[in-house]
C-alpha positions in Angstrom: 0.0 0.0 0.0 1.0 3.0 -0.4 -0.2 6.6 1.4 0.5 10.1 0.0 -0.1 13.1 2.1 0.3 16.6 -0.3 -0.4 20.1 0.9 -4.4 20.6 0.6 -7.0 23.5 0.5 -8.1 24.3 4.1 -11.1 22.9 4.9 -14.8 24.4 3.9 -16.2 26.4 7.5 -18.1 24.2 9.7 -16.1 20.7 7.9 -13.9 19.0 10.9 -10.7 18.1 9.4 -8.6 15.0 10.3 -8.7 11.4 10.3 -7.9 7.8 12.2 -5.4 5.7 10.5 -6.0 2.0 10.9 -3.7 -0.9 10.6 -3.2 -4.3 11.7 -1.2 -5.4 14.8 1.5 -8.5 14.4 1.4 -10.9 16.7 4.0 -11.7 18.9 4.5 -15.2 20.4 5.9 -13.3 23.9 2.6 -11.6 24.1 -0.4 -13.3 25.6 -3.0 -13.7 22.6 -5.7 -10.5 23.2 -3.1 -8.6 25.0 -3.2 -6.1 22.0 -5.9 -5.2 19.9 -6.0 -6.8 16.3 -6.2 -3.3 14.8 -4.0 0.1 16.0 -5.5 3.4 15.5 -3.8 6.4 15.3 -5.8 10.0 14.7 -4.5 12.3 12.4 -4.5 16.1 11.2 -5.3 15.5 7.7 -8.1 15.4 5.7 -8.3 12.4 3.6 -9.3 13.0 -0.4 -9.1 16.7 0.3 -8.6 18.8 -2.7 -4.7 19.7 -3.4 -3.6 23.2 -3.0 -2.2 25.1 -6.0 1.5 25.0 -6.9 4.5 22.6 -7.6 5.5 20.9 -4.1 9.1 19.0 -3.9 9.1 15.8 -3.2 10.1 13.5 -0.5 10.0 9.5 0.0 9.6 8.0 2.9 11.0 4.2 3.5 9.0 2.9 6.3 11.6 0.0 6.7 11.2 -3.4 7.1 8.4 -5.1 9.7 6.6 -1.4 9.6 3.9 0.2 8.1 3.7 3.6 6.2 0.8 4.3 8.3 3.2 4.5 11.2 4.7 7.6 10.0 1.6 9.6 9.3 1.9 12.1 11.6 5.7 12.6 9.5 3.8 12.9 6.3 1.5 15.4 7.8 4.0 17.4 9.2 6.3 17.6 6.4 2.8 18.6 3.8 2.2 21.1 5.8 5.2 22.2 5.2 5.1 22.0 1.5 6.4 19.1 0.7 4.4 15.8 -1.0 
Protein backbone atom coordinates (compact mmCIF):
# COMPACT_ATOMS: atom_id res chain seq x y z
CA UNK A 1 0.00 0.00 0.00
CA UNK A 2 0.96 3.04 -0.45
CA UNK A 3 -0.25 6.59 1.45
CA UNK A 4 0.50 10.08 0.03
CA UNK A 5 -0.07 13.14 2.12
CA UNK A 6 0.35 16.61 -0.25
CA UNK A 7 -0.37 20.13 0.92
CA UNK A 8 -4.38 20.62 0.63
CA UNK A 9 -6.97 23.46 0.47
CA UNK A 10 -8.15 24.33 4.12
CA UNK A 11 -11.12 22.90 4.89
CA UNK A 12 -14.78 24.45 3.89
CA UNK A 13 -16.16 26.41 7.48
CA UNK A 14 -18.10 24.15 9.65
CA UNK A 15 -16.14 20.67 7.91
CA UNK A 16 -13.92 19.04 10.90
CA UNK A 17 -10.69 18.07 9.43
CA UNK A 18 -8.58 15.02 10.31
CA UNK A 19 -8.68 11.41 10.26
CA UNK A 20 -7.85 7.78 12.22
CA UNK A 21 -5.41 5.72 10.52
CA UNK A 22 -6.03 2.02 10.89
CA UNK A 23 -3.68 -0.92 10.62
CA UNK A 24 -3.20 -4.31 11.65
CA UNK A 25 -1.24 -5.41 14.77
CA UNK A 26 1.54 -8.49 14.39
CA UNK A 27 1.41 -10.88 16.74
CA UNK A 28 4.00 -11.71 18.90
CA UNK A 29 4.54 -15.19 20.39
CA UNK A 30 5.94 -13.27 23.87
CA UNK A 31 2.63 -11.56 24.06
CA UNK A 32 -0.40 -13.32 25.59
CA UNK A 33 -3.03 -13.75 22.63
CA UNK A 34 -5.67 -10.54 23.18
CA UNK A 35 -3.14 -8.64 24.98
CA UNK A 36 -3.19 -6.08 21.97
CA UNK A 37 -5.88 -5.15 19.89
CA UNK A 38 -6.03 -6.76 16.27
CA UNK A 39 -6.25 -3.27 14.82
CA UNK A 40 -3.97 0.11 16.02
CA UNK A 41 -5.49 3.44 15.53
CA UNK A 42 -3.80 6.40 15.29
CA UNK A 43 -5.84 9.99 14.67
CA UNK A 44 -4.52 12.28 12.35
CA UNK A 45 -4.50 16.06 11.24
CA UNK A 46 -5.31 15.49 7.73
CA UNK A 47 -8.07 15.35 5.74
CA UNK A 48 -8.29 12.44 3.56
CA UNK A 49 -9.34 13.00 -0.39
CA UNK A 50 -9.07 16.69 0.34
CA UNK A 51 -8.56 18.77 -2.68
CA UNK A 52 -4.74 19.73 -3.36
CA UNK A 53 -3.62 23.24 -3.02
CA UNK A 54 -2.21 25.12 -6.03
CA UNK A 55 1.50 24.95 -6.86
CA UNK A 56 4.55 22.64 -7.58
CA UNK A 57 5.51 20.87 -4.14
CA UNK A 58 9.08 19.01 -3.91
CA UNK A 59 9.14 15.85 -3.17
CA UNK A 60 10.12 13.51 -0.46
CA UNK A 61 10.01 9.46 0.00
CA UNK A 62 9.65 8.05 2.92
CA UNK A 63 11.00 4.22 3.48
CA UNK A 64 8.96 2.87 6.31
CA UNK A 65 11.64 -0.04 6.71
CA UNK A 66 11.16 -3.44 7.14
CA UNK A 67 8.41 -5.05 9.66
CA UNK A 68 6.63 -1.43 9.60
CA UNK A 69 3.91 0.16 8.11
CA UNK A 70 3.67 3.60 6.21
CA UNK A 71 0.77 4.25 8.28
CA UNK A 72 3.20 4.49 11.22
CA UNK A 73 4.70 7.63 10.02
CA UNK A 74 1.62 9.64 9.28
CA UNK A 75 1.86 12.12 11.65
CA UNK A 76 5.73 12.60 9.53
CA UNK A 77 3.81 12.86 6.28
CA UNK A 78 1.45 15.36 7.85
CA UNK A 79 4.01 17.44 9.18
CA UNK A 80 6.31 17.64 6.36
CA UNK A 81 2.81 18.55 3.76
CA UNK A 82 2.22 21.11 5.76
CA UNK A 83 5.16 22.24 5.17
CA UNK A 84 5.13 22.04 1.53
CA UNK A 85 6.36 19.08 0.66
CA UNK A 86 4.37 15.83 -1.02
Amino acid sequence: AVAIWYPAQAPKPGVAAGTTYRYPTTPVETVPAGAVPAEALVPGVASRDAPPAAGQWPLVLLSHGFANRALMFSDLGEHLASKGYV
